[in-house]
C-alpha positions in Angstrom: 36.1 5.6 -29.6 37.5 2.6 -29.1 36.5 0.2 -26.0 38.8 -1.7 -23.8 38.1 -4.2 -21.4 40.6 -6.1 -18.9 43.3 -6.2 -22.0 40.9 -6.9 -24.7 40.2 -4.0 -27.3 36.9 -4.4 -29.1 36.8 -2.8 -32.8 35.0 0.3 -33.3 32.3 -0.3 -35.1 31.1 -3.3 -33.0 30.1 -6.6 -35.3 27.0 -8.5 -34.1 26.8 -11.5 -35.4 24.2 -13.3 -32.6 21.9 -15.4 -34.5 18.9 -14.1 -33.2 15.2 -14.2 -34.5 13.6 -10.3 -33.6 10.1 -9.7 -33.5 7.9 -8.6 -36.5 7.8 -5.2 -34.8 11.5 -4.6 -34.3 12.2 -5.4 -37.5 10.2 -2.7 -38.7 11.2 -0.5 -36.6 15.3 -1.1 -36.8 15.3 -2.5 -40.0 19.1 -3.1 -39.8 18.1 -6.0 -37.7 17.2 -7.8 -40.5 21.1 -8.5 -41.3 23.1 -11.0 -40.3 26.0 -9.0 -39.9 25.1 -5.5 -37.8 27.7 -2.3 -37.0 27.1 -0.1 -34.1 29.5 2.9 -33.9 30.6 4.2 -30.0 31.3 7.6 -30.2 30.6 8.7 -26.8 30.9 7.5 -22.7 27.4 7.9 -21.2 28.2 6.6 -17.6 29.5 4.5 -15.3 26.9 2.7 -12.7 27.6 -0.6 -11.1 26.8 -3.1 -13.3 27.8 -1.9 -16.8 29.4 1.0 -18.6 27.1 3.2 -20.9 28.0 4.5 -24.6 26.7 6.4 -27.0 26.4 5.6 -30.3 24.4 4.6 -33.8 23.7 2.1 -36.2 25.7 2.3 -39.2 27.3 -0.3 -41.6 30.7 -1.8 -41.8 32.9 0.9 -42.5 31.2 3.3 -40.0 28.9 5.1 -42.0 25.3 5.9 -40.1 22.2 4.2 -41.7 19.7 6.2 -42.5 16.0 5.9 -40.9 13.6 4.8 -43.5 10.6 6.1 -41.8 10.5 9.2 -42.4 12.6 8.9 -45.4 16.5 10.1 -44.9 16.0 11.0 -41.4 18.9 10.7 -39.2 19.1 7.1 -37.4 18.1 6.8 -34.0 21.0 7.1 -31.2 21.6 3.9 -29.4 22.7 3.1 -25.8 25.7 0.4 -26.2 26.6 -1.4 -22.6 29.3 -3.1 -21.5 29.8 -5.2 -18.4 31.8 -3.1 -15.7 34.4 -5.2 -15.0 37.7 -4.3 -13.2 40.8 -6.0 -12.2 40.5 -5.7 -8.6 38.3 -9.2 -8.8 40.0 -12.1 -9.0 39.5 -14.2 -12.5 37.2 -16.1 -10.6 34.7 -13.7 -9.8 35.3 -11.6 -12.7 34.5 -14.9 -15.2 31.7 -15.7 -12.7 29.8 -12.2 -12.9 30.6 -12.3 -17.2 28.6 -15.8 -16.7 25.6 -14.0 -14.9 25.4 -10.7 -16.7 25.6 -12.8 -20.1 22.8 -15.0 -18.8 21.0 -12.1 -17.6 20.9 -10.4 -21.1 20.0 -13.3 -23.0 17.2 -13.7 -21.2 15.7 -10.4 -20.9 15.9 -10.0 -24.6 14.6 -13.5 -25.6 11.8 -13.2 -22.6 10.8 -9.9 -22.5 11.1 -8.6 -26.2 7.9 -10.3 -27.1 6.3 -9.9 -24.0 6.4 -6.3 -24.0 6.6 -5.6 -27.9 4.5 -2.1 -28.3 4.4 -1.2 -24.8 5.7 2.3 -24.5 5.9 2.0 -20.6 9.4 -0.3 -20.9 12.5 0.6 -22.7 14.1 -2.9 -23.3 17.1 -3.6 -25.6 16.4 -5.0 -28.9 20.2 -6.1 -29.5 22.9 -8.2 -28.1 25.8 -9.8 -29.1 28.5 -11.9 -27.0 32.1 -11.5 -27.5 34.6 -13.6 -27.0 36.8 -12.5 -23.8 40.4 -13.6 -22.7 41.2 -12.5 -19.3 43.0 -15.4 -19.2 40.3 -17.6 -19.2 37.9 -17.7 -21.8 34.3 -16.4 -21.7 31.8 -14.3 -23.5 31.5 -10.6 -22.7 27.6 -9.6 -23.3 26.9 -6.1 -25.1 23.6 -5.1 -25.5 21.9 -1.8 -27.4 18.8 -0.1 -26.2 17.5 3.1 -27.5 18.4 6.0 -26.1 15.2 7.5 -24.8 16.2 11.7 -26.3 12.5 12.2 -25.8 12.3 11.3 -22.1 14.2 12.5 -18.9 15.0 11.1 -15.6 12.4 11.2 -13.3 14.5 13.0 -10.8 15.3 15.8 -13.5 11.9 15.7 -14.5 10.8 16.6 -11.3 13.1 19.8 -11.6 11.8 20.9 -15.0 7.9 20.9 -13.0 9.2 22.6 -10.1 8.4 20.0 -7.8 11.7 19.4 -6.9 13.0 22.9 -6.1 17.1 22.1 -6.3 18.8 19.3 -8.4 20.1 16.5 -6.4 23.5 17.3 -5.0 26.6 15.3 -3.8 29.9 16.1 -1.7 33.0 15.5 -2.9 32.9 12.0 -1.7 30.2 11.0 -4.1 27.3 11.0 -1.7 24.1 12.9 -1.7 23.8 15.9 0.0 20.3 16.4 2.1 18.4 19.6 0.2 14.7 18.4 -0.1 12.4 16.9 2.1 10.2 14.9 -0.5 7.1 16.5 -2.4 5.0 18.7 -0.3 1.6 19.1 -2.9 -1.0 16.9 -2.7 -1.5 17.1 -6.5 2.2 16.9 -7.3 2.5 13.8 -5.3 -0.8 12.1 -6.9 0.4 13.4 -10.3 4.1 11.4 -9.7 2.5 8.6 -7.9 -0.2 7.7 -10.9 2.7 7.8 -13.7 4.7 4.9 -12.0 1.9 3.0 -11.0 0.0 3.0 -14.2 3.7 2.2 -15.5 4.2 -1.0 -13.8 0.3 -1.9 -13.8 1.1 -2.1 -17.5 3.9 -3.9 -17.2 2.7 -6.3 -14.7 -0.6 -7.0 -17.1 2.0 -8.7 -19.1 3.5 -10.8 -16.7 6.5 -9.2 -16.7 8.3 -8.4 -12.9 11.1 -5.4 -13.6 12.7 -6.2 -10.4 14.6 -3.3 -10.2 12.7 -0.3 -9.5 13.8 3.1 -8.2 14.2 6.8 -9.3 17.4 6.4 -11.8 15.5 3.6 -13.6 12.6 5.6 -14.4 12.3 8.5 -16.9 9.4 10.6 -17.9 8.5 11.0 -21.7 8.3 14.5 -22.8 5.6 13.9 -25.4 2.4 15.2 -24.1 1.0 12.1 -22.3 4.5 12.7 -19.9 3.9 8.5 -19.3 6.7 6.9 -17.4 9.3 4.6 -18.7 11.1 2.1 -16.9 15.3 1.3 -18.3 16.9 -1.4 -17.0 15.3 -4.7 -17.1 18.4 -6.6 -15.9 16.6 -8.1 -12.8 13.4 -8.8 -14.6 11.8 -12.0 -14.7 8.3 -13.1 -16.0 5.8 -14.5 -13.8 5.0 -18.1 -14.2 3.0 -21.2 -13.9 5.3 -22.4 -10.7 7.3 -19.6 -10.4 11.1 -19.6 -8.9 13.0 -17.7 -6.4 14.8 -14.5 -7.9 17.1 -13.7 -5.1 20.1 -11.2 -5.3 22.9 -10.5 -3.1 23.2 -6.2 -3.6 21.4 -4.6 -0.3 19.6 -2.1 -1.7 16.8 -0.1 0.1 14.3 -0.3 -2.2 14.5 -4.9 -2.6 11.5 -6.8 -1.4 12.7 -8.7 1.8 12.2 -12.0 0.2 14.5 -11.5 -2.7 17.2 -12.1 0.1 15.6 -15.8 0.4 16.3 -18.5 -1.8 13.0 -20.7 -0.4 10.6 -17.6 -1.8 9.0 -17.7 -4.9 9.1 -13.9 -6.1 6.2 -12.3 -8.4 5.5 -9.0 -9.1 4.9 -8.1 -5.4 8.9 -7.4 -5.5 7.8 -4.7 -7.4 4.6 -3.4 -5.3 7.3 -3.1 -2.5 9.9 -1.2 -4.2 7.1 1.2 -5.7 6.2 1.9 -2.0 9.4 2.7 -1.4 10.1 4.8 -3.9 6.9 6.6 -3.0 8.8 7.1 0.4 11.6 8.4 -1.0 9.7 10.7 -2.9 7.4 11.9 0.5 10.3 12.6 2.9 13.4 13.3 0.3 16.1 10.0 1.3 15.8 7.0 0.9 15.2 5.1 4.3 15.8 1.3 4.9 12.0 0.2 6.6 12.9 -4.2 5.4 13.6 -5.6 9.3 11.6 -8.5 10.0 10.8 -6.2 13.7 8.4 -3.6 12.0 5.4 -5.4 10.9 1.6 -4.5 10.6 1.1 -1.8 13.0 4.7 -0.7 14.3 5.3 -0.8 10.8 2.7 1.9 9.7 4.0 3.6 13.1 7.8 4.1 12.0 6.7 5.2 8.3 4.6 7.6 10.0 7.0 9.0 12.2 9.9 9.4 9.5 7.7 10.7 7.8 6.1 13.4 9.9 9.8 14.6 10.6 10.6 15.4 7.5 7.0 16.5 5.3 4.8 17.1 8.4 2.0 19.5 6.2 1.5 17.1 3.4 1.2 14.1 5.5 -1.1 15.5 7.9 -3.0 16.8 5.8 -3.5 14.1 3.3 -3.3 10.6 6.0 -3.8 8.5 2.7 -0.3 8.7 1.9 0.3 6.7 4.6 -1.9 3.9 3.9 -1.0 3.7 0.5 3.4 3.4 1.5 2.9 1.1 4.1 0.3 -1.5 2.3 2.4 -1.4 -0.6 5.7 -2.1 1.9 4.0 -4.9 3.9 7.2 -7.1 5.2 5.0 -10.1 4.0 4.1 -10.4 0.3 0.8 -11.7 0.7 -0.9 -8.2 2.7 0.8 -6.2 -0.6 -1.4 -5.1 -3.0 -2.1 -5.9 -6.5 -0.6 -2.8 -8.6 -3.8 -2.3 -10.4 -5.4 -1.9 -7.1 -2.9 0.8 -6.1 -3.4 2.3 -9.5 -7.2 2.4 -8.7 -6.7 4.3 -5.8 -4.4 6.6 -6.3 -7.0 7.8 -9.3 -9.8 7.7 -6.8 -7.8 10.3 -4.9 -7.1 12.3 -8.0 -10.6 12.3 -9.2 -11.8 12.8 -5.4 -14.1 10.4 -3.8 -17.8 13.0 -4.4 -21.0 10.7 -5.2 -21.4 8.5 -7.9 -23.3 9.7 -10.9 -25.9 7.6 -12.5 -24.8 8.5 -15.8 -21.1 7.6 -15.4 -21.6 4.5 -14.2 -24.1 3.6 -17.6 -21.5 4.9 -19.8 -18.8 2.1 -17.9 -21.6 -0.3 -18.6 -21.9 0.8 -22.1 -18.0 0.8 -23.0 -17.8 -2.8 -20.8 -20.3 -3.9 -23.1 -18.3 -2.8 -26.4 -15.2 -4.3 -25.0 -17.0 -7.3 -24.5 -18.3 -7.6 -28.1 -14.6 -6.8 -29.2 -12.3 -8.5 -27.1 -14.1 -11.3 -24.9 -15.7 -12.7 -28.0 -12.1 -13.9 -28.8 -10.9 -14.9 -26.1 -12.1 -18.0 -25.8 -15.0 -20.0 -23.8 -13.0 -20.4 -20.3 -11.9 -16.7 -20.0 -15.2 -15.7 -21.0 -16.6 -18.2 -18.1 -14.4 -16.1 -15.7 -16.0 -12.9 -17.2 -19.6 -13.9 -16.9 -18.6 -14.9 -13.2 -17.6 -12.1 -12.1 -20.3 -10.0 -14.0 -22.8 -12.0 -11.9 -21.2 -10.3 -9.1 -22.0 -7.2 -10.7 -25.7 -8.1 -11.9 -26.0 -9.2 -8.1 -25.0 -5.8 -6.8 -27.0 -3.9 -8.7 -30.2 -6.2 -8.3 -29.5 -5.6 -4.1 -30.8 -1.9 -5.1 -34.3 -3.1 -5.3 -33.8 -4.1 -1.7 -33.5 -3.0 1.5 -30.0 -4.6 1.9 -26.3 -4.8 -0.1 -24.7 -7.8 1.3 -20.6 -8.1 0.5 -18.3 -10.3 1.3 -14.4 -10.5 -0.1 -10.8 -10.2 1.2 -10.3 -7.9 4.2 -8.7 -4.8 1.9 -11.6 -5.1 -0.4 -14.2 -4.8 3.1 -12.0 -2.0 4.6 -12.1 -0.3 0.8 -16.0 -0.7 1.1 -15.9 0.7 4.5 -13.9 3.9 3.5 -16.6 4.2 0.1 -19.2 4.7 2.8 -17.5 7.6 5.0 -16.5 9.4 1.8 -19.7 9.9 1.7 -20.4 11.9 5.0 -20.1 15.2 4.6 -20.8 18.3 7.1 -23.5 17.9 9.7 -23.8 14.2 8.9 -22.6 11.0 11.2 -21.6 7.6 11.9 -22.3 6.2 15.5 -21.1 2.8 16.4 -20.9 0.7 19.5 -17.6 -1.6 19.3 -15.2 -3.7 21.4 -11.5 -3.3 21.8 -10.6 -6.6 20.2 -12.8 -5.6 17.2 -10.6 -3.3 16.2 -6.9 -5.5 16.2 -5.3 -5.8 13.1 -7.3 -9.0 11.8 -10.1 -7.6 12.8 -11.1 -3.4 11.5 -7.6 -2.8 12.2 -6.3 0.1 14.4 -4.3 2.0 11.4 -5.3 1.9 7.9 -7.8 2.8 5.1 -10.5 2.7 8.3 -8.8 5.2 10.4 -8.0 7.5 7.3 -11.8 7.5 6.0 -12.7 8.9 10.0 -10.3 11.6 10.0 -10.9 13.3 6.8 -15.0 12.6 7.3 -14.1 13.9 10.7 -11.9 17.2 8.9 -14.9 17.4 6.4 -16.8 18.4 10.0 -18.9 15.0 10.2 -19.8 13.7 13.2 -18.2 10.3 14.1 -19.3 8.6 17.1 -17.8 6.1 18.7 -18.3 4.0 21.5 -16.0 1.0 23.3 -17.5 -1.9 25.8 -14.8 -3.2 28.2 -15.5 -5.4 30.4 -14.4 -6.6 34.0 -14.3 -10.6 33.4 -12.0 -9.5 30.5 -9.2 -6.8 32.5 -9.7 -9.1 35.8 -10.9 -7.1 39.4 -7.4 -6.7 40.6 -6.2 -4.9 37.6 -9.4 -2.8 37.1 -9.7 -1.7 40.9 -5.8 -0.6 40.5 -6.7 1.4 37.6 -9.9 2.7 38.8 -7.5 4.1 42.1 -5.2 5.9 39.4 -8.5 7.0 37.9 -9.2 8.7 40.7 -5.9 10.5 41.4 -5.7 11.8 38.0 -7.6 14.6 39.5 -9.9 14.8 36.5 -13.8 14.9 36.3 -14.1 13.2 33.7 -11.6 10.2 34.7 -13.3 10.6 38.4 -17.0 9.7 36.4 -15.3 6.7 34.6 -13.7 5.6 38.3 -17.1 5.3 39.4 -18.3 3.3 36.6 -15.7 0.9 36.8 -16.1 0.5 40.7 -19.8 -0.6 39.7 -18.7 -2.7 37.4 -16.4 -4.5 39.8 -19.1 -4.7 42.5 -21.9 -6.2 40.1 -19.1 -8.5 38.7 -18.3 -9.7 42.2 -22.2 -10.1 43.0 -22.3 -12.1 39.8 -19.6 -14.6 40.4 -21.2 -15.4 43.8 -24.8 -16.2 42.2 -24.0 -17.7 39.2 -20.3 -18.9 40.6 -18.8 -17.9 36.5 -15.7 -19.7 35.3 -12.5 -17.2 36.5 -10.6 -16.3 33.7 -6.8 -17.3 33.4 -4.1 -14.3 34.0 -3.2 -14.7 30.2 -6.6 -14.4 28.9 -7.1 -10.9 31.0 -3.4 -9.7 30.1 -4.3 -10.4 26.6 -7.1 -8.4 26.7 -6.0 -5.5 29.0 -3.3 -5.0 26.4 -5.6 -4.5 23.3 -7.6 -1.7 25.3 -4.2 -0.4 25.8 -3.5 -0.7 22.5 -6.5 1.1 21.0 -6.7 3.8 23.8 -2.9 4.8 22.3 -4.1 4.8 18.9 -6.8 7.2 19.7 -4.3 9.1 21.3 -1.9 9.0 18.3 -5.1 9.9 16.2 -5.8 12.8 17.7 -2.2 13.8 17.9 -0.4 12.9 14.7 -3.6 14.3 12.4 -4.2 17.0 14.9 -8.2 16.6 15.6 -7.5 18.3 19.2 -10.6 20.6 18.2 -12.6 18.1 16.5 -12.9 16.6 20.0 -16.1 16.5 21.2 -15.9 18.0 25.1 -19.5 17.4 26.6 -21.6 14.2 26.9 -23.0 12.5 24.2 -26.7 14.2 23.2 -27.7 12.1 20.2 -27.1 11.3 16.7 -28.1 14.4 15.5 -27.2 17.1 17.6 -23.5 15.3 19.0 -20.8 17.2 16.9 -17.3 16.5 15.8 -15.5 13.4 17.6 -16.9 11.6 20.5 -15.2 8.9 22.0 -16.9 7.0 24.4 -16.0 4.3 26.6 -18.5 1.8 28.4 -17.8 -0.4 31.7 -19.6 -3.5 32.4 -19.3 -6.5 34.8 -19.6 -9.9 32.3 -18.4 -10.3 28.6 -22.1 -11.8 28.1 -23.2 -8.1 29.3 -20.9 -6.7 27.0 -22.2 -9.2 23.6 -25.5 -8.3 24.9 -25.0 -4.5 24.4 -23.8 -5.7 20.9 -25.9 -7.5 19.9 -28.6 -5.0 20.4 -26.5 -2.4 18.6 -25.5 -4.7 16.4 -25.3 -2.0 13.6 -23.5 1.0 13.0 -25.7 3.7 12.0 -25.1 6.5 9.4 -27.2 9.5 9.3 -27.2 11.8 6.1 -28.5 15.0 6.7 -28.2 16.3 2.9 -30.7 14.3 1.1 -34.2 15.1 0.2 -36.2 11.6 0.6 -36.8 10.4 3.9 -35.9 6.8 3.5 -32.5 7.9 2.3 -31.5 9.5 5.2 -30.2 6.4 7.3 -28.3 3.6 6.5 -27.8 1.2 8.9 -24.4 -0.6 8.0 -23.2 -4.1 9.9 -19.8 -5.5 9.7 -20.1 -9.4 9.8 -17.0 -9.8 12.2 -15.9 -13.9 13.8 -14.1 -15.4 16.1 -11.0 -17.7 14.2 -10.0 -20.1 16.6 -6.5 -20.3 17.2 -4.2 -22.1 19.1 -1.7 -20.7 21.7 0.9 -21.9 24.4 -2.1 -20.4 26.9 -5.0 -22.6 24.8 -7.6 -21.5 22.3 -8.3 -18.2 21.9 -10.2 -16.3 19.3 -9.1 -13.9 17.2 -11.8 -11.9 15.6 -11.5 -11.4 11.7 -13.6 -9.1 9.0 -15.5 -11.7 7.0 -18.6 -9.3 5.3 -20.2 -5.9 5.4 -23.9 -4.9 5.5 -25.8 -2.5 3.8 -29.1 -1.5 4.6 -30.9 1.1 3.4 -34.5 2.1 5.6 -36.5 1.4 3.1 -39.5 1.0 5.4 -39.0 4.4 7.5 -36.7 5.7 9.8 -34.9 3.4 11.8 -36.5 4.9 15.3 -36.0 1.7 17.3 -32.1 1.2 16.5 -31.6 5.1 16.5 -33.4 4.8 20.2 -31.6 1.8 21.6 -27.7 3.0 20.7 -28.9 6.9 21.4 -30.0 5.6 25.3 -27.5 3.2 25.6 -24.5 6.1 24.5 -26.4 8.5 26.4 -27.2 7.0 30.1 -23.8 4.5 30.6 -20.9 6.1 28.2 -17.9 8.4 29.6 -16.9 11.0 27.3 -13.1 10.0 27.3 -12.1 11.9 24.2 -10.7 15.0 26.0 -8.9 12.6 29.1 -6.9 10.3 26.6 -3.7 11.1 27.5 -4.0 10.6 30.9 -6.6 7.8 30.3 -3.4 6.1 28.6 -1.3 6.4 31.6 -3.5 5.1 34.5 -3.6 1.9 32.1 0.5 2.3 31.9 0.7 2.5 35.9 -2.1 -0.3 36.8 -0.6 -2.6 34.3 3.1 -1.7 35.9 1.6 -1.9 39.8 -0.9 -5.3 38.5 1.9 -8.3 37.8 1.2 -10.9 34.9 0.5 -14.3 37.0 0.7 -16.0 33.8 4.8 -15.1 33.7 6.3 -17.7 36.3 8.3 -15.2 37.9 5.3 -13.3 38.8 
C-alpha cells in the first residue's frame, strides 16, 4: 500500500539508502543490512498513536519480492514495524517542519545511541533501521522512517494481563475514544508481585546499560510469550543515555506518568524519570486509572497519605492487606528525584516479597559466596585494577559484617533507606509470641528522622498481623508543649469522659506542677512560643498517624486494652504515652532506655533470645526565621546480640519504667487526637503577630 504524507507519495517498496554502519550483531541477524540499497514492503496500517503512524510490512528487494531468512534456511522473513511521523495539515508549515526537525533528531539518535548500548538485550525492542526522506510541504526537510521488528511473539501488557486472568475484562472505550471505568487494579498479592518483578527486572536491565527509556507506561510494554514471559519495552523515542554531566531532557506533552522534573529545563534528568513513571504505572495497575499524584503540594508524608487514600477507594483488600504496596508506589513517586530509588533496589525488594522475608539459611548465603567468588574469577579479573578497587571496597564491607558475628555487636551505618531496610530485616523476623519494646520521642519519629509512614510502619503492622507483640512507648514533655497549652488539654482530657484519658489528665497535671516547681528552683530558660508550637504539632502529628495506623490497616483488635505487664506477657499493640516536666527528664528516660529491645521466644539457646537493637539518631542543626533548631536524622543502627546472658538490667529498667509512669493510650486515640485539636484551637500561637 502506498503511503502519503502532506502531498508527498513515498514508493512502495521504501528505498533506504542512509549510510549507516550497524552493529556486528544486526548484521547477522538482518543480513539485508549489509546493502547499501535496502527495500521494505508496507502492506498493512498497524495504528495511529500521537507521534507516528504504524505499518506492517517485510524486508524484500527491489521489485518487492520478500527475502528469505537465512537462519533457519528458507524460513519466511521476519515482519517489520515501518513508522512514519504523524503529521497533519492542521499545523502550520512552521510547526509541522519544526516537529519533522525533532522526530528526525529523535530517531537518529536512538538508533546511533542505543543500538550498541543495548545490542543482545532482549528486555528492549529498538529499531535497527532508518532512513530520511526528502519532504516538500513547501518547505524542504527530511521525513524520518524507522523499522523495528514486530514483536509476533510478545503481547501488550494490558492484553497480557487478560490472557492470565488478572485483568478480568479488556479495556473499554465510549464512543468518544475514552476509557470506560471496568477494573479496579489487580487485587492478588501474587499477581501484583508477579507484574511488578517483570517491569522492574525490565528497566533494571536496561538502566545497567545506561540507558533512560523515558517513556514508560502500559502501551509501551509487552510481555514475551516464550516461557521466561520477560517484559519488553517499544518505543525508545524519549530515551536518552546517562552521562558523565548529564543534560536536561524536558518535554512539553502532560502525561501522568512524566517525572516532575522533565517539565524543567534547569534539571538534569537520569534514570530516576523512569523509577517515577514505574511507580506510576504500578498505580495504575493497583487501583485500575491512571491518576495525576506530580503537584509540588503532596510531598513526603501527605504524599504517601493521598496514594493511600486513592488507593483504599478503589482496591481496599489488597492494600490492606499487603501495606508494602504502598511503600514501594510512593518511594518510587517521590516529587524529588533524590528520595527515588535505585531500580535495582526496587527490583530487590519486590523479590524479597516474592520469596517472603523467613530466616536466612546458612547454606544459601555460602552458595552466594561461592557463585560471587566464580563471578569474580570470570568477570572482575577483566575489568580492570580501579573497578576491581571498588569491588574489594565494598567486599570489606562484607568481610566486616560477617567478622561482627564473633561479637556481641553489628554496627551499620548508610543512607536512611538502607537503615529503615535494616530496621524492617529485623521485624521480619518476629514472629508469634515474640516482641519489640521501645521507649521513643515524638520528634524521633518525623520524616528525617524513623519517619511516621514507610518501610518502618509497614514491618510493625504485618509483625503486628503475624501476632507479635510490639510495644511502644512516647516521652512528651511539658517544657516542650508549654503549661498553658498542656493545662488546656489536660481540661479536655478530663471531659472526654474516659478512664483512660482521666489517668493521662492526672499525669499531665503532675507534670505541670513539678515543671512549675522546677522553674522556680532552678529558674530554667522559658521556651519561645515557636519552639513549643513546633513541637505540640509533631505529637499531633504522630498521635494521627497511630490513629491512621490503626484505622487504614485495621489493627482495632490487635490493640492492647489493659496496662502494660511486661515484655513477655504484654500482647498485641501497646501504645503508651509518658508525661514529664523537663526535656532533660525526658533525655534522661532515654538515655537509660537507650535501646530497643527484641525478645524471640522461638529459639533454643539462651543467648539468642534477646537482641538489644539501638538506632544512632542526631540532632542536624538547622536554621529557621525562629533560630536554630534541630532536626533529628537516622545516622546508624545497632546490633547487639547478649552474648553474655540475658539482658536483665535493660529488660528491668524499660519493663519499670513502661510499667509504673506509661498510659495505655492505644484504645483512647481517637479522642486522644481531638483534645490535642481543641487545646491547640482554644491555646493561640504567640509566635504569629496577630496572636
Amino acid at each position: 500500500m502506498p503511503i502519503s504524507i502532506l502531498g508527498n507519495e513515498l514508493p512502495n517498496p521504501l528505498r533506504f539508502d542512509t549510510n549507516l554502519k550497524f552493529p556486528k550483531g544486526d548484521l547477522d541477524r538482518y543480513p539485508w543490512l549489509a546493502n547499501r540499497d535496502r527495500f521494505y514492503f508496507v502492506d498493512r496500517e498497524l495504528g495511529r498513536g500521537g507521534f507516528s503512524i504504524a505499518y506492517s510490512g517485510f524486508p524484500c528487494d527491489s521489485s518487492g519480492i520478500m527475502i528469505p531468512n537465512p537462519d533457519p534456511p528458507h524460513a519466511t522473513s521476519p515482519r517489520v514495524v515501518i513508522k512514519v511521523p504523524n503529521l497533519d495539515e492542521e499545523h502550520t508549515t512552521t510547526e509541522t517542519y519544526d516537529r519533522v526537525s525533532v522526530i528526525a533528531r529523535k530517531c537518529i539518535e536512538e538508533w546511533a545511541l542505543l543500538r550498541e548500548k543495548l545490542a543482545g538485550c532482549i528486555h528492549s525492542n529498538l529499531i535497527f533501521d532508518l532512513n530520511l526522506y526528502l519532504l516538500t510541504y513547501p518547505r524542504v526537510g527530511l521525513l524520518p522512517i524507522t523499522v523495528q521488528e514486530h514483536l509476533t511473539n510478545a503481547v501488550e501488557l494490558e492484553q497480557w494481563l487478560v490472557k492470565k486472568g488478572i485483568r478480568k475484562e479488556a479495556i473499554q472505550v465510549d464512543t468518544s475514544g475514552r476509557r470506560i471505568q471496568n477494573w479496579s487494579g489487580i487485587d492478588n498479592r501474587g499477581d501484583w508481585l508477579l507484574v511488578a518483578r517483570k517491569i522492574a527486572l525490565c528497566l533494571s536491565e536496561v538502566h545497567r546499560h545506561r540507558v533512560v527509556h523515558g517513556d514508560v507506561w502500559a502501551p509501551n510494554i509487552y510481555i514475551s510469550n516464550e516461557p521466561s514471559e520477560h517484559a519488553v519495552l517499544i518505543d525508545f523515542g524519549e530515551s536518552f543515555l546517562v552521562t558523565p554531566g548529564g543534560r536536561n531532557q524536558t518535554v512539553e506533552r502532560e502525561h501522568a506518568y512524566l517525572a516532575p522534573e522533565r517539565r524543567n529545563d534547569q534539571y538534569i534528568s537520569t534514570e530516576q524519570v523512569d523509577v517515577y513513571s514505574f511507580g506510576m504505572l504500578m498505580f495504575y495497575l493497583t487501583v485500575g486509572k491512571d491518576c495525576a499524584i506530580s503537584s509540588s503540594t503532596h510531598r513526603g508524608h501527605e504524599r504517601r497519605e493521598f496514594i493511600l487514600n486513592i488507593a483504599l477507594d478503589h482496591n481496599r483488600r489488597l492494600v490492606q492487606e499487603n501495606p508494602w504496596i504502598i511503600d514501594i508506589i510512593a518511594h518510587c513517586t517521590a516529587y524529588d528525584p533524590v528520595l527515588r530509588p535505585k531500580m535495582y533496589h526496587v527490583l530487590n525488594e519486590i523479590e524479597e516479597l516474592s520469596h517472603g522475608s523467613g530466616d536466612a539459611v546458612p547454606s544459601k548465603i555460602e552458595a552466594r559466596v561461592d557463585e560471587i567468588a566464580r563471578n569474580v574469577k570470570s568477570h572482575v579479573a577483566k575489568s580492570g585494577r580501579i573497578f576491581a578497587r571498588l569491588i574489594d571496597q565494598e567486599l570489606n564491607s562484607i568481610e566486616r559484617l560477617i567478622q561482627c558475628c564473633q561479637t556481641e555487636m553489628i554496627d551499620l551505618d548508610s543512607t536512611r533507606d538502607r537503615l529503615l531496610r535494616t530496621l524492617r530485616t529485623l521485624y521480619d523476623g518476629l514472629r508469634e509470641n515474640d516482641s519489640w519494646t521501645t521507649i521513643t520521642t515524638p520528634a524521633v519519629w518525623q520524616d528525617s528522622g524513623i519517619g511516621l509512614d514507610g518501610q518502618y510502619l509497614t514491618a510493625s503492622v504485618e509483625a503486628i498481623r503475624r501476632l507479635a507483640a510490639i510495644h511502644r512507648t512516647y516521652v512528651i514533655s511539658i517544657e516542650e508543649l508549654g503549661e498553658d497549652w498542656a493545662a488546656v488539654f489536660a481540661s479536655y482530657l478530663e471531659k472526654s469522659g474516659s478512664l483512660i484519658l482521666g489517668k493521662l489528665a492526672k499525669a499531665v497535671r503532675l507534670a505541670i506542677a513539678k515543671y512549675d516547681a522546677e522553674h522556680k528552683v532552678r529558674r530554667t530558660l522559658r521556651r519561645s512560643d515557636r519552639f513549643k508550637v513546633t513541637h505540640r504539632e509533631q505529637f499531633a502529628r504522630v498521635v494521627d498517624s497511630l490513629v491512621k495506623m490503626v484505622q487504614n490497616w485495621d489493627l482495632k483488635d490487635y490493640l492492647c486494652k489493659d496496662d502494660f505487664d511486661s515484655i513477655l506477657n504484654t500482647r498485641g499493640l501497646y501504645l503508651g504515652l509518658v508525661v514529664v516536666p523537663l526535656l532533660s527528664d525526658m533525655r534522661t528516660r532515654r538515655a537509660d532506655n537507650p535501646v530497643s529491645i527484641m525478645y524471640s521466644s522461638r529459639e533454643t539457646l539462651e543467648h539468642d533470645r534477646w537482641l538489644l537493637v539501638m538506632t544512632d539518631i542526631r540532632g542536624k542543626l538547622e536554621e529557621d526565621d525562629h533560630g536554630t533548631i534541630a532536626v533529628p536524622q537516622l545516622r546508624g543502627v545497632r546490633v547487639y546480640k547478649s552474648a553474655m546472658g540475658v539482658p536483665t538490667d535493660r529488660k528491668i529498667k524499660i519493663e519499670r519504667l513502661i510499667r509504673s509512669e506509661s498510659v495505655n493510650i492505644g484504645p483512647t486515640l481517637i479522642k486522644l487526637l481531638e483534645c490535642c485539636a481543641s487545646a491547640s484551637t482554644d491555646v493561640p500561637d504567640r509566635s504569629d503577630p496577630k496572636a
